[in-house]
Backbone as numpy.savetxt, mean C-alpha at the origin, in Angstrom:
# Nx Ny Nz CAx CAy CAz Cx Cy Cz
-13.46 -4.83 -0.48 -12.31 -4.10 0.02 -12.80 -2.82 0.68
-12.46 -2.54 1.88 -12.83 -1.33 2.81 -12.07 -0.86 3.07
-11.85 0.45 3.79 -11.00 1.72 4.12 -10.75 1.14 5.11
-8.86 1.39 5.82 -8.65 0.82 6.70 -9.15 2.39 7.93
-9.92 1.89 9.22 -10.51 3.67 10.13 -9.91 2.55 11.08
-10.43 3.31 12.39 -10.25 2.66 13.88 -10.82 1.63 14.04
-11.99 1.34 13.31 -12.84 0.10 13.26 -12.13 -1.17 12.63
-11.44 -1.49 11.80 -11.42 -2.04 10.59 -10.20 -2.35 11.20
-9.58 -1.28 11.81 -8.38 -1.32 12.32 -7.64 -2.95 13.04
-8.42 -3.16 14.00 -9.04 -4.45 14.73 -8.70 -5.49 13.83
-9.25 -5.54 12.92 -9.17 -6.84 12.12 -7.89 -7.21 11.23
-6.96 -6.48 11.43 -5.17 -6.45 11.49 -4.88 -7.82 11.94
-4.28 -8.70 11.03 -3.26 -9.63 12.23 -2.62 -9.30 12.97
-2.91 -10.28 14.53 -2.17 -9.57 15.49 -0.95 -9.05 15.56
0.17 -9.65 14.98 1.46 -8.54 14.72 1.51 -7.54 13.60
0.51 -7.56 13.05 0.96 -6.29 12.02 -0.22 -5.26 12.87
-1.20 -5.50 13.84 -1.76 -4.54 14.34 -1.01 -4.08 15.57
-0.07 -4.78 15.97 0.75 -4.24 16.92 2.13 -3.60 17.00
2.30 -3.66 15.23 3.52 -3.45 14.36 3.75 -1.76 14.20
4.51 -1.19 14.74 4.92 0.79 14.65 5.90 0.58 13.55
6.54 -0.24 13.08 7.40 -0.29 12.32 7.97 1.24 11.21
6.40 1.43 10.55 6.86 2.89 9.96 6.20 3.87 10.65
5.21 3.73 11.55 4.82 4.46 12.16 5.57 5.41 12.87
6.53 5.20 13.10 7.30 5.68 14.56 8.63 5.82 14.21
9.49 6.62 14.42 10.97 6.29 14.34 11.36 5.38 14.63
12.90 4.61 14.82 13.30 3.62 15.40 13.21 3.87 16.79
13.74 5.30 17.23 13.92 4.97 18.97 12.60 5.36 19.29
11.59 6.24 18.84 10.20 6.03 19.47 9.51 4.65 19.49
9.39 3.76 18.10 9.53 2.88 18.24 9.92 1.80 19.35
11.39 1.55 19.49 11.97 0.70 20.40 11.09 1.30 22.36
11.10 2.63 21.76 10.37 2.78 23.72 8.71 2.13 23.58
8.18 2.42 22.65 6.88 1.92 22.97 7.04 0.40 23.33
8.25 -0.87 22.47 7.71 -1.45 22.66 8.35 -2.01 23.97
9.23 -1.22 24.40 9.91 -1.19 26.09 8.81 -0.62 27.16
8.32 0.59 27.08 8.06 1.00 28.27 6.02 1.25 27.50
6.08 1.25 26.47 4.37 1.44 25.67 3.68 0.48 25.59
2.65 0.88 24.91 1.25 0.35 24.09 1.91 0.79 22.40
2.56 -0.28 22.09 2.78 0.12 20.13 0.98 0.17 19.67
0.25 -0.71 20.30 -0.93 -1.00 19.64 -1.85 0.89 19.59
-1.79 1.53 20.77 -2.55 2.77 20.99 -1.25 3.19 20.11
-0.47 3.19 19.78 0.51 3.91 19.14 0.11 4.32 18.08
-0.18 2.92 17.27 -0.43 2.70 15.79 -2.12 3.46 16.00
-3.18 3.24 16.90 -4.46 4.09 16.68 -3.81 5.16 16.51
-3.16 5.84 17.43 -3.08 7.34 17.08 -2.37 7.99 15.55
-1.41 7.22 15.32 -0.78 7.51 14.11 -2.06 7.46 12.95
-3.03 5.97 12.88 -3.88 5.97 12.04 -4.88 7.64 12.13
-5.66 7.59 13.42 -6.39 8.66 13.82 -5.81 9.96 12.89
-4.09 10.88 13.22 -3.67 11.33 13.05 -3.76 11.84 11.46
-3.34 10.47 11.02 -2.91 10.91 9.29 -4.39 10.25 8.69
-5.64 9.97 8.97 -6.85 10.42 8.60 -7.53 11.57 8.43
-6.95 12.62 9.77 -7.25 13.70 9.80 -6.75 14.54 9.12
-5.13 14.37 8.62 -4.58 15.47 8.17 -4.76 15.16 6.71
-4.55 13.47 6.19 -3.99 13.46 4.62 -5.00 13.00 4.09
-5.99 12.01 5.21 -7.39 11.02 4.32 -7.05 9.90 4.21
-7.76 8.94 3.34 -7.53 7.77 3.25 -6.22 6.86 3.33
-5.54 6.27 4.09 -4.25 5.90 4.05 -4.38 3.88 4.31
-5.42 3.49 3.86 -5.17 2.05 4.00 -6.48 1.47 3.58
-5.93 0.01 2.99 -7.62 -0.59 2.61 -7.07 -2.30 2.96
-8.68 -2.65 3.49 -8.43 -4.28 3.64 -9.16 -5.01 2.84
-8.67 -6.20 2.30 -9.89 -6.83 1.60 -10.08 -8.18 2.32
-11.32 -8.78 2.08 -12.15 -9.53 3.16 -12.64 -10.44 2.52
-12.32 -11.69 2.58 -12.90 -13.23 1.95 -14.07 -13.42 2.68
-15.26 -13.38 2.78 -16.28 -13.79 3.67 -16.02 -12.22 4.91
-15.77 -13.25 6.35 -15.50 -12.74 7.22 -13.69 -12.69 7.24
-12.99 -13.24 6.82 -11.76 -13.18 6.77 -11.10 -12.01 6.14
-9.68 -11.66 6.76 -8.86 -10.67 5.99 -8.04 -11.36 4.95
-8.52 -11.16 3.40 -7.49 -11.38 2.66 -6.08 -11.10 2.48
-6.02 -9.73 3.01 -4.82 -8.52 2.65 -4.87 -7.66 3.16
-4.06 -6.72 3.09 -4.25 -5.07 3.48 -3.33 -4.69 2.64
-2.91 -3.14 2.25 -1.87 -2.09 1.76 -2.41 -1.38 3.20
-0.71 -0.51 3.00 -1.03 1.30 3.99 -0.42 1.72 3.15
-0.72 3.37 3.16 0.11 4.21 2.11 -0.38 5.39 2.36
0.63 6.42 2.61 0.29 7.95 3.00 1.66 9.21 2.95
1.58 10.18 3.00 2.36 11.20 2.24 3.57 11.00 3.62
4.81 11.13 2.92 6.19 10.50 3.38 6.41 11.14 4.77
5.37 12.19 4.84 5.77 13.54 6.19 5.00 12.81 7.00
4.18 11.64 7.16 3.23 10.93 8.09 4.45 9.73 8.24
5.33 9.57 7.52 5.93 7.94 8.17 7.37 8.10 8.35
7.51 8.64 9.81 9.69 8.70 10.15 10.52 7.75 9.62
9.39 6.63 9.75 10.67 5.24 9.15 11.32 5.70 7.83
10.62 6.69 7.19 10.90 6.76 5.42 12.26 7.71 5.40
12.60 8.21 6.46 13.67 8.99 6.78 14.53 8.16 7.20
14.60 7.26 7.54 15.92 6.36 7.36 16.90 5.33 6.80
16.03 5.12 5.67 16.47 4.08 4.40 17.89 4.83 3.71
19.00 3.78 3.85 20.15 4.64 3.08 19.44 5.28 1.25
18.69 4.72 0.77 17.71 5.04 -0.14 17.08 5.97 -0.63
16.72 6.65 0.39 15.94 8.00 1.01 16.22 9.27 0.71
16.03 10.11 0.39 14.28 10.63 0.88 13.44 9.93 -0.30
11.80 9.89 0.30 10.82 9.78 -0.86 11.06 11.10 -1.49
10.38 11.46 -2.88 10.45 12.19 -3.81 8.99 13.08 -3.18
9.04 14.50 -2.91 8.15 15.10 -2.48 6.79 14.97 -3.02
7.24 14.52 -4.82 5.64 14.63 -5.35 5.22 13.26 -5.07
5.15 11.85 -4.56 5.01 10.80 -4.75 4.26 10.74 -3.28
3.63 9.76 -3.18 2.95 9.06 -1.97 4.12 8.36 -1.73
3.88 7.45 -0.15 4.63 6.11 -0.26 3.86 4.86 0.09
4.00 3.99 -0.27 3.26 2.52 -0.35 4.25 1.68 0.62
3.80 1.74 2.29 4.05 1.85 3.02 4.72 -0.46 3.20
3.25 -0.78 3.56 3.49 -2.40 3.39 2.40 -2.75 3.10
2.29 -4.04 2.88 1.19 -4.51 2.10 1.00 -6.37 2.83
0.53 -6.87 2.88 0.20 -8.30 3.49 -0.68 -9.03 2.85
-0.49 -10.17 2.59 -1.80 -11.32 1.98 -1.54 -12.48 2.51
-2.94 -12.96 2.85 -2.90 -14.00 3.48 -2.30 -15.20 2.70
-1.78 -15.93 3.20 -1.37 -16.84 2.63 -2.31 -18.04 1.90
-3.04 -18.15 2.41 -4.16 -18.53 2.00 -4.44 -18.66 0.53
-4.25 -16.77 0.21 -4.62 -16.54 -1.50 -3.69 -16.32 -2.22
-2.57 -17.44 -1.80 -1.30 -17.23 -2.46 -1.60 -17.02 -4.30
-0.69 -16.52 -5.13 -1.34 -16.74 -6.80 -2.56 -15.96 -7.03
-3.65 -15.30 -6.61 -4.74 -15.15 -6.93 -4.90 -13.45 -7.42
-3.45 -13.15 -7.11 -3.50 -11.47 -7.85 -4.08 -10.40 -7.04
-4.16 -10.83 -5.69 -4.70 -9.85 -4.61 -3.49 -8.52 -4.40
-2.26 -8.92 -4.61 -1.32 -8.41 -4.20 -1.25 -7.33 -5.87
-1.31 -7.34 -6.99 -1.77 -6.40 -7.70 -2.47 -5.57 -7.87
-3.73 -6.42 -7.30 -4.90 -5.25 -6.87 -4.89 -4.57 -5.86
-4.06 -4.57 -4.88 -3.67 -3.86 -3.64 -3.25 -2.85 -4.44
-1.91 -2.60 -4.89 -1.51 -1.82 -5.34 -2.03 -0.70 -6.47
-3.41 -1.43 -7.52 -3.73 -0.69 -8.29 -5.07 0.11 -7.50
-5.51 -0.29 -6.37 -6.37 0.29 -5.42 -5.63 1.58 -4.81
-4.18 1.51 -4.55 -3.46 2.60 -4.27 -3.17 3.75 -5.23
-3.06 3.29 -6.35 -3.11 3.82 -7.63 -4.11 4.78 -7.66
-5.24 4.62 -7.94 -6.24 4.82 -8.19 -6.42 6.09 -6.61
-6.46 5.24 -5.59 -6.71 6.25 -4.51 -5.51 7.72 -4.66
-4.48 7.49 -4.97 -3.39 9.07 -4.96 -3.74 9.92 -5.73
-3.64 9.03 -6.66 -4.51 9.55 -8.50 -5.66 10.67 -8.25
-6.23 10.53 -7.77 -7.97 11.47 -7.62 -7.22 12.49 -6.22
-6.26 12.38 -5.96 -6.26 13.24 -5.01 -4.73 14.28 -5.59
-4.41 13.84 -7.00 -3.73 14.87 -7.77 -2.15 14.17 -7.35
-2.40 13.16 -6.84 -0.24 12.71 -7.14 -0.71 11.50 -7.96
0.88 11.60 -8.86 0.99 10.73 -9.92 1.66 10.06 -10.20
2.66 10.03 -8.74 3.72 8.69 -8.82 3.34 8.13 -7.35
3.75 6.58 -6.88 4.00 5.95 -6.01 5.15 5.41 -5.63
6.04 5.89 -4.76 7.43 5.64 -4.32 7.27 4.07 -2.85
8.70 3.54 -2.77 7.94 2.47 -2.16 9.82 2.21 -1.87
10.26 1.27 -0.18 11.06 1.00 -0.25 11.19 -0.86 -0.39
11.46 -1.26 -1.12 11.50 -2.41 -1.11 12.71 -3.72 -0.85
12.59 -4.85 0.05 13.58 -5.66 0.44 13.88 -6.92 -0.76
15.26 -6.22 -1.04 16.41 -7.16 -1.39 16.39 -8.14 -1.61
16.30 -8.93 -0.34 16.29 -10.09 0.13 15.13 -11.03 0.37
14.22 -10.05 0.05 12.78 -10.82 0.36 12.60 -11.70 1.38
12.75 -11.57 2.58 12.97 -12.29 4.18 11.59 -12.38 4.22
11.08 -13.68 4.73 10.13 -13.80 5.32 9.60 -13.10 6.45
8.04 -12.69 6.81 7.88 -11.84 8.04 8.68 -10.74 8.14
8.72 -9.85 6.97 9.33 -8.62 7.11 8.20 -7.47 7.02
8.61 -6.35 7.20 7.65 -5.18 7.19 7.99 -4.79 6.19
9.06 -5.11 4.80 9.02 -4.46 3.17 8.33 -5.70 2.67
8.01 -4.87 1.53 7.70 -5.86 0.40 8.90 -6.79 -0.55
8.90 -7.28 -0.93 10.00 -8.09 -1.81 10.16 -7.03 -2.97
11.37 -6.24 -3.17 11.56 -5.50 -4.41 11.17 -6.51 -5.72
11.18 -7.83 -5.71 10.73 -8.48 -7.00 9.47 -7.78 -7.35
8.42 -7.90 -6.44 7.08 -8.28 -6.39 6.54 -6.75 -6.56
7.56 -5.19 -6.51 7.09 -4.34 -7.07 7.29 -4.12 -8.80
8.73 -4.47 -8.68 9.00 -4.42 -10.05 8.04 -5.62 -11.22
7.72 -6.06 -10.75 6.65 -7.00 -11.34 5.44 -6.26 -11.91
5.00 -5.19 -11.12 4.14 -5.00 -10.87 4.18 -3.42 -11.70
5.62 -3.11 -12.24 5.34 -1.62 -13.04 5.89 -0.75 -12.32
6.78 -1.25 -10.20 7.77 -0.07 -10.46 8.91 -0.12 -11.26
10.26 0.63 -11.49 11.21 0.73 -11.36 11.90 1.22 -10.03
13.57 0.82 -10.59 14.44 1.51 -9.04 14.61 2.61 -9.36
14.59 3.30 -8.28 15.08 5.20 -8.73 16.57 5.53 -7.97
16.69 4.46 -6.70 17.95 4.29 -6.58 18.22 3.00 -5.44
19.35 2.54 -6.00 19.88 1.11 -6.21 20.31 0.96 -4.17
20.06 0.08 -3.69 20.80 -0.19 -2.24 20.66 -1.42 -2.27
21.75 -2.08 -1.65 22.20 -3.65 -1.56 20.78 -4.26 -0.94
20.12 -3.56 0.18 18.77 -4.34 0.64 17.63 -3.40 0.82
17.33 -2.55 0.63 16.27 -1.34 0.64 16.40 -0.73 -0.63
16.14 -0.96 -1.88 16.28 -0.33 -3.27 15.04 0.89 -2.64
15.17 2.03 -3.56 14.04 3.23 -3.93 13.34 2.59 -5.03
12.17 2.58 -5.20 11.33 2.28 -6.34 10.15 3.10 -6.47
9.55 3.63 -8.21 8.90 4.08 -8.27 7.95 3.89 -9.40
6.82 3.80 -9.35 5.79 3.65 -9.95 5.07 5.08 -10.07
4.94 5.52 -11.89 4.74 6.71 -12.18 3.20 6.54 -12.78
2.07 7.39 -12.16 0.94 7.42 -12.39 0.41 8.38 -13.78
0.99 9.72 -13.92 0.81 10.05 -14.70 0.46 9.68 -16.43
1.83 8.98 -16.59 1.69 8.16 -17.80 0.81 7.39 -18.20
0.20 6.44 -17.39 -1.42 5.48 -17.30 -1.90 6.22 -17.57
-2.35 7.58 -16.79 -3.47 8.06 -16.88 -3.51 8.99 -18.28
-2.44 8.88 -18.70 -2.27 10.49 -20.16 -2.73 9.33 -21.54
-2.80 7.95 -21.35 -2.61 6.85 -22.29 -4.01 7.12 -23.06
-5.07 7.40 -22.58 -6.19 7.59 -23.65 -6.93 9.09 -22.88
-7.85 9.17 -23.43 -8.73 10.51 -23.00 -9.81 10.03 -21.81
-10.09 8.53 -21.98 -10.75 8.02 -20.99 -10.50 8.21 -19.95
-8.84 8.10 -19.30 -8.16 7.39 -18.55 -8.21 9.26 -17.72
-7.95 10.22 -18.83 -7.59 11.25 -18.13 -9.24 11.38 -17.29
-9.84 11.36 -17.75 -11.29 11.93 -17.19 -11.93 10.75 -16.45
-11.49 10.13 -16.16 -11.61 8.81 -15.15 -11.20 9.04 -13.94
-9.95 10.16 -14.14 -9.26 10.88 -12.46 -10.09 11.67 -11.79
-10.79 12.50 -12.68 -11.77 13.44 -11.69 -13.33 12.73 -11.50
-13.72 12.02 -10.17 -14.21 11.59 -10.18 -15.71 12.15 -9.09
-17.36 11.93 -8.95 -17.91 12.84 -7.81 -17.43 12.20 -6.24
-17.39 13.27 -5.69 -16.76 12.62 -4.31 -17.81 11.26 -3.58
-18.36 11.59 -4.25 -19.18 10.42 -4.11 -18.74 8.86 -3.58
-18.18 8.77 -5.11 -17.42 7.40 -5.66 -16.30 6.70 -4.65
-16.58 5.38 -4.39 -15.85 4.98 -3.19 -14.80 3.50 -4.15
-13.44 4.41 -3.80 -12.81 3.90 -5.22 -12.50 2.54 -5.07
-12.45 2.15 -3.71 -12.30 0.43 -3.60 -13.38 -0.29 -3.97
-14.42 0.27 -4.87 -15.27 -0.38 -5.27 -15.05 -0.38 -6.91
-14.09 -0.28 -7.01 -13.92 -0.04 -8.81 -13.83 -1.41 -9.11
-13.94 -1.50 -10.58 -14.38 -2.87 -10.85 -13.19 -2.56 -11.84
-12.39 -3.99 -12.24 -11.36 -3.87 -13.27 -11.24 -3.43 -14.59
-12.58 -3.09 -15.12 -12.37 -2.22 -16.14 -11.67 -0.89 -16.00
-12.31 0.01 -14.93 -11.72 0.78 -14.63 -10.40 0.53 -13.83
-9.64 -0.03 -13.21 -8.67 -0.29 -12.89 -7.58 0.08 -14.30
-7.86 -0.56 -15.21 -7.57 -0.92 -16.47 -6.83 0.38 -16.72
-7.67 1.56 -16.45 -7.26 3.02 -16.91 -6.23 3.82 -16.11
-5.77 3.07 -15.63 -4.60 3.35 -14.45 -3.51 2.71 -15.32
-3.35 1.47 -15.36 -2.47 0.54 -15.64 -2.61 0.00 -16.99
-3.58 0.37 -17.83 -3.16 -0.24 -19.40 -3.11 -1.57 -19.72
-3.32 -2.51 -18.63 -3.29 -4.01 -18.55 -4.68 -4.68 -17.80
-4.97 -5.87 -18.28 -6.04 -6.38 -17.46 -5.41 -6.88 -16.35
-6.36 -6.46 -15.19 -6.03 -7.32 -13.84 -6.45 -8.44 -14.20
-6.13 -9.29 -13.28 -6.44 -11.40 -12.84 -7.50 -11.46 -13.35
-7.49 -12.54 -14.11 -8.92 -13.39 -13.91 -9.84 -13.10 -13.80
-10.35 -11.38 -14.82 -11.60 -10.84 -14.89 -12.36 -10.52 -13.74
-11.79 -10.80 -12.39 -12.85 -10.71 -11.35 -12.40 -9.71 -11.27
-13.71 -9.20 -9.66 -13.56 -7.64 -9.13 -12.45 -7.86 -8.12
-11.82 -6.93 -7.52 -11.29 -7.05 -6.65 -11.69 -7.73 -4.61
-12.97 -7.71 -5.03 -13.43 -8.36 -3.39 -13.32 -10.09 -4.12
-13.18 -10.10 -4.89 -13.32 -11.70 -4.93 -11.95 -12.83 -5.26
-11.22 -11.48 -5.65 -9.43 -12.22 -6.64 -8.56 -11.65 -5.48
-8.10 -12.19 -3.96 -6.89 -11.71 -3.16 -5.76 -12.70 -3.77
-4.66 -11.63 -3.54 -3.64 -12.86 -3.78 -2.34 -12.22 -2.70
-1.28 -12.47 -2.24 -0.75 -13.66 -1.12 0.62 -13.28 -0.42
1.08 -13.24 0.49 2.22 -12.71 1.31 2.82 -14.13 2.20
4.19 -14.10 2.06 4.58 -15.19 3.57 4.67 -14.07 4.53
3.97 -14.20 5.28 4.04 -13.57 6.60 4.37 -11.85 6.84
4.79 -11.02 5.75 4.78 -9.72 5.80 5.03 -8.92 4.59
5.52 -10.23 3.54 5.70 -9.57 2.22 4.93 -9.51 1.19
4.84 -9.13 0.45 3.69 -9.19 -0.67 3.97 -9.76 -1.70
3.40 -11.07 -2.33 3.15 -11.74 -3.32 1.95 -11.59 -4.40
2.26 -11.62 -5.65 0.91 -11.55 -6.43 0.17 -12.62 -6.88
């Protein structure tokens, strides 16, 4: 699993690399994809909120293949988050933007470890919840995730909407659960956290991930834009 940069960028399926969806407001949005390049859109937005916030995306990679991706970055980097009847994100929280798995690794728990990779990344940078808007309806080829497939996963709703619920996943608590867990957050900058192996995962979330593996080897699975575990 690698940091999503300009490089890495590329290896996006072609509609989700050409996708402004939260990138952009709706009507900036709708002009790029009238009179623009959404694709230079989305570089610059990435470029942008690298520079200002840091890490905001990771892919994981079967061989040469993309298993998955998450994006996720502070709510003042994504306009879309300003328009959910749902809304606002909660100032102290990240947001966990969308997430994708190939279909491929449907079942295989990739789509957990996405999320506890996000975990882990806010965590060391001092936020302790993850806010997230999630679909209702779970539509195929959407840009939310299926609200099932967070709440599965350890959020709750923070507030209720017929198809965009608020949901939130609180970091703090994992991490207050043993003395390990607290001193597991401050880590040397060294440490490149998509390389954590599920033990440590563990100290986030209090539960074993899948099937004992590391995370480059266990992806698990999306129809076409949503996230499955």
């Amino acid at each position: 699993m690698v940091n999503l940069t300009l490089d890495s960028l590329e290896d996006l399926p072609g509609r989700c690399r050409a996708c402004v969806f939260w990138e952009l407001s709706p009507l900036c949005a709708e002009a790029a994809r009238d009179v623009g390049e959404p694709a230079l859109e989305k570089e610059a937005w990435l470029s942008h909120t690298l520079l200002e916030w840091g890490g905001c995306g990771r892919i994981a990679y079967e061989g040469d293949e993309v298993a998955g991706y998450v994006t996720y970055a502070s709510p003042k980097f994504v306009p879309r988050s300003m328009e959910f009847p749902s809304g606002p994100v909660s100032p102290d929280a990240a947001l966990l933007m969308t997430a994708f798995v190939n279909p491929t690794y449907a079942g295989t728990g990739l789509g957990r470890q996405l999320v506890q990779t996000v975990a882990a990344d806010v965590a060391r940078r001092g936020i302790y919840a993850i806010e997230t808007f999630g679909d209702a309806k779970g539509e195929a080829r959407a840009c939310l995730v299926p609200a099932d497939f967070y709440r599965s996963v350890g959020f709750k709703t923070v507030r209720q909407d017929p198809r965009y619920p608020r949901l939130r996943l609180e970091l703090r608590s994992a991490l207050d659960r043993s003395v390990e867990a607290e001193e597991s957050s401050v880590f040397n900058d060294s440490v490149e956290w998509f390389k954590l192996d599920d033990l440590e995962l563990e100290q986030f979330f209090g539960e074993p991930t899948t099937g004992g593996h590391s995370r480059t080897d266990r992806p698990g699975p999306q129809r076409g834009g949503e996230l499955f575990d």
